[in-house]
mmCIF file of the N, C-alpha and C atoms, coordinates in Angstrom:
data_MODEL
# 
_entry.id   MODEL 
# 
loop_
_atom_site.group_PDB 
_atom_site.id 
_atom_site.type_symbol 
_atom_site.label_atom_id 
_atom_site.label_alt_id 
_atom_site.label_comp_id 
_atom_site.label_asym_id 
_atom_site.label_entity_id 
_atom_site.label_seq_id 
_atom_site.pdbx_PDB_ins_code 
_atom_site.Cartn_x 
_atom_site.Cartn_y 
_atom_site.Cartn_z 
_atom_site.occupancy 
_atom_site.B_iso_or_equiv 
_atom_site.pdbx_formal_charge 
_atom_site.auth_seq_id 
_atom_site.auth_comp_id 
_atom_site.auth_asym_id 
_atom_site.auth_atom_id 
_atom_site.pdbx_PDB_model_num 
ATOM 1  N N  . UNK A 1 1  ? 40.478 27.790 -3.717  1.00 0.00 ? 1  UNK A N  1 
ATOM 2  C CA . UNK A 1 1  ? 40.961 28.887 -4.571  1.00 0.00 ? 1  UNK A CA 1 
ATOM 3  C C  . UNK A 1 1  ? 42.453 28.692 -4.846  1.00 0.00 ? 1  UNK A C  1 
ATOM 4  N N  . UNK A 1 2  ? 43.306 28.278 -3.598  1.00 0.00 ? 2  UNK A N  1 
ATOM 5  C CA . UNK A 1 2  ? 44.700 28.313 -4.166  1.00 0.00 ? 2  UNK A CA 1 
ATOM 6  C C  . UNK A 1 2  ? 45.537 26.916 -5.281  1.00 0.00 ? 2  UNK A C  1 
ATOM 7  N N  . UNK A 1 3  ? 43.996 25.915 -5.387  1.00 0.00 ? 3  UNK A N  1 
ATOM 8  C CA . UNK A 1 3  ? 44.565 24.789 -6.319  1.00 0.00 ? 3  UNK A CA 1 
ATOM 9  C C  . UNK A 1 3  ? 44.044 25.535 -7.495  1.00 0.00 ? 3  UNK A C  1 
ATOM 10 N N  . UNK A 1 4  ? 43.059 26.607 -7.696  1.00 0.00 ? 4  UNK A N  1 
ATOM 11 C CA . UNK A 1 4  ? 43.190 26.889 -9.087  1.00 0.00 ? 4  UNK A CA 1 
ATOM 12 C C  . UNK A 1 4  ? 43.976 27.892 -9.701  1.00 0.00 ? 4  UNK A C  1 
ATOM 13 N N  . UNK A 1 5  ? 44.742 28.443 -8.217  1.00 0.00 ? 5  UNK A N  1 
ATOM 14 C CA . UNK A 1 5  ? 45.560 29.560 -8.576  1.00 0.00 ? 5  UNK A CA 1 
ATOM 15 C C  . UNK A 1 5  ? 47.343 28.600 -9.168  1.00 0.00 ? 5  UNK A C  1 
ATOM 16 N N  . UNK A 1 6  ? 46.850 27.293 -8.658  1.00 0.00 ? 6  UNK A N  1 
ATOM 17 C CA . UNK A 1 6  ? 48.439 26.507 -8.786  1.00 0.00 ? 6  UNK A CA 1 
ATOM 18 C C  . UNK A 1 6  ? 48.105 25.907 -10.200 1.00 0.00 ? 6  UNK A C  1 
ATOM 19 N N  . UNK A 1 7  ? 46.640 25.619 -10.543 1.00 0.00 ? 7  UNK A N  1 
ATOM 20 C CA . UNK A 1 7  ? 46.625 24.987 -11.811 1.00 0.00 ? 7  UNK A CA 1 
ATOM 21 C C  . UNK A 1 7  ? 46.612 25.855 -13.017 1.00 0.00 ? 7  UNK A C  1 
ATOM 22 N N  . UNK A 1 8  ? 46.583 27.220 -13.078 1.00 0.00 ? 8  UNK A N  1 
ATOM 23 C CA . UNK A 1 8  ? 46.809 28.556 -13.711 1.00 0.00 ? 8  UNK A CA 1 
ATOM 24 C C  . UNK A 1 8  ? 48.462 28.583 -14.323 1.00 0.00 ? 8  UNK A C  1 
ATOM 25 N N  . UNK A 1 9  ? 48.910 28.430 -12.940 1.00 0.00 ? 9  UNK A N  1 
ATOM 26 C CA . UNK A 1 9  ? 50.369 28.917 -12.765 1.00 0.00 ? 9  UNK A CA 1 
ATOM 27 C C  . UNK A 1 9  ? 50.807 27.344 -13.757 1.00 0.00 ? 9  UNK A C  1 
ATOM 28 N N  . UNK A 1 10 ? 50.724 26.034 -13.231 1.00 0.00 ? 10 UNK A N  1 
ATOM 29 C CA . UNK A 1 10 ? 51.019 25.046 -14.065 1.00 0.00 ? 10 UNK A CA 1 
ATOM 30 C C  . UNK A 1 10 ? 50.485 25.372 -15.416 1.00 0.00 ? 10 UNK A C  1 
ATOM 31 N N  . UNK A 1 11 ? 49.372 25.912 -15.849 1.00 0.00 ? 11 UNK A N  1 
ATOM 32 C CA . UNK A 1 11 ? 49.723 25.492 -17.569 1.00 0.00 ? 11 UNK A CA 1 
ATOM 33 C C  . UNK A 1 11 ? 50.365 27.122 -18.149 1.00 0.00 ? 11 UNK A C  1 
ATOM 34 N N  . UNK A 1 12 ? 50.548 28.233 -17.470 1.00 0.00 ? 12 UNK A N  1 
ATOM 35 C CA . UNK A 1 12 ? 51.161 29.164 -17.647 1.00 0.00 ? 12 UNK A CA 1 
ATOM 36 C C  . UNK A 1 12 ? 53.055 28.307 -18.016 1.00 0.00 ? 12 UNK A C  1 
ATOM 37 N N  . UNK A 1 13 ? 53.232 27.600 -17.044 1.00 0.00 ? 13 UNK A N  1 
ATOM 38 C CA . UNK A 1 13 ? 54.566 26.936 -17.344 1.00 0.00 ? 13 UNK A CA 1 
ATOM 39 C C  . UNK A 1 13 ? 54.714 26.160 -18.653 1.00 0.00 ? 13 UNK A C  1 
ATOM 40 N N  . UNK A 1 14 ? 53.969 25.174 -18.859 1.00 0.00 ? 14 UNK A N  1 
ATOM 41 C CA . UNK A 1 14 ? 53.488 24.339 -19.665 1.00 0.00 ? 14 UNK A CA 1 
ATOM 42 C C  . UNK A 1 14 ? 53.888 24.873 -20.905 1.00 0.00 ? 14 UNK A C  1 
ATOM 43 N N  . UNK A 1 15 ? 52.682 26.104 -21.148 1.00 0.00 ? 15 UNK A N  1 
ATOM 44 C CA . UNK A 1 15 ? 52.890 27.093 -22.548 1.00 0.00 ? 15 UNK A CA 1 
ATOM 45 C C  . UNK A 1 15 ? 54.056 27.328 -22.799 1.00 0.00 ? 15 UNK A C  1 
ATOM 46 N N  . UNK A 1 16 ? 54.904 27.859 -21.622 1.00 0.00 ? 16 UNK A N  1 
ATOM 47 C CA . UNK A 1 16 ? 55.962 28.888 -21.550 1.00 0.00 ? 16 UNK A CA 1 
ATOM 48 C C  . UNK A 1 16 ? 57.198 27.678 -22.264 1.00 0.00 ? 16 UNK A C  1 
ATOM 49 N N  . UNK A 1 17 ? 57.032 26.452 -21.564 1.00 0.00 ? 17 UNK A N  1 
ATOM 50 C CA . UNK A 1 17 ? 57.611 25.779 -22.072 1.00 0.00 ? 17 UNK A CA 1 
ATOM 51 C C  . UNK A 1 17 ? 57.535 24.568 -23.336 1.00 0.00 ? 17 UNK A C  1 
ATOM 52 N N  . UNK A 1 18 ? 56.556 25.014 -23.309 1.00 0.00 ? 18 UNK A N  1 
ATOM 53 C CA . UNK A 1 18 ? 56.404 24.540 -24.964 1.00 0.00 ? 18 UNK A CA 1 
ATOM 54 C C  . UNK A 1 18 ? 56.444 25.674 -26.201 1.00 0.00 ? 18 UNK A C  1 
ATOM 55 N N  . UNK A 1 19 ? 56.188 26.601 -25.816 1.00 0.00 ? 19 UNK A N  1 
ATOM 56 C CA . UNK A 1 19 ? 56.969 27.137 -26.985 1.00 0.00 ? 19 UNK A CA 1 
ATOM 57 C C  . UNK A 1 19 ? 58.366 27.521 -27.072 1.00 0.00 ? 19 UNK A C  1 
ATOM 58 N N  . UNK A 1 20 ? 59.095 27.038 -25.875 1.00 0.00 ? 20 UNK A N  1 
ATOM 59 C CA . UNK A 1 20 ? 60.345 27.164 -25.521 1.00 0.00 ? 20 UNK A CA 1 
ATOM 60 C C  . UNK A 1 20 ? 60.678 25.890 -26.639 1.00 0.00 ? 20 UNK A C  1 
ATOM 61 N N  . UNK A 1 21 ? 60.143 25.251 -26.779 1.00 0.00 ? 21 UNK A N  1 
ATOM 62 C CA . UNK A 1 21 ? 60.823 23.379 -27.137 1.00 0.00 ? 21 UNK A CA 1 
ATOM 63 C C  . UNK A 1 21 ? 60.797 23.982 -28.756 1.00 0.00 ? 21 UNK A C  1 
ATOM 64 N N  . UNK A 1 22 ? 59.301 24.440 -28.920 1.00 0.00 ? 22 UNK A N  1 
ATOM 65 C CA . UNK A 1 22 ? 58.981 24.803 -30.463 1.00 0.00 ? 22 UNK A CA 1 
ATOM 66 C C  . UNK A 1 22 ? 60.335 25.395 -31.125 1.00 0.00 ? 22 UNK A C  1 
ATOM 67 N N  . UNK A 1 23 ? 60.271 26.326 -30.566 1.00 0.00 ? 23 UNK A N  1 
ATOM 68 C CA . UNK A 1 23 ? 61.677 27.672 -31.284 1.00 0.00 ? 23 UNK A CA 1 
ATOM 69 C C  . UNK A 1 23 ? 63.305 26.389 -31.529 1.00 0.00 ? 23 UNK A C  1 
ATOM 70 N N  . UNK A 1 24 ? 63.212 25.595 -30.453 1.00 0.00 ? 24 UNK A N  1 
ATOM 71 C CA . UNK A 1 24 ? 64.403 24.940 -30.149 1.00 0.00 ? 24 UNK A CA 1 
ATOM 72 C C  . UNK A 1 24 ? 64.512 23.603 -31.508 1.00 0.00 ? 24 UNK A C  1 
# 
């Protein structure tokens, strides 16, 4: 349970930072 709670959290980052790059 807690590698899918870490692989959640990784593409939660992912997104966060790709639309960070987008705007940029």
């Amino acid at each position: 349970m807690y590698q899918k709670v870490q692989l959640v959290e990784l593409a939660v980052r992912l997104e966060k930072m790709a639309r960070q790059s987008r705007k940029g």
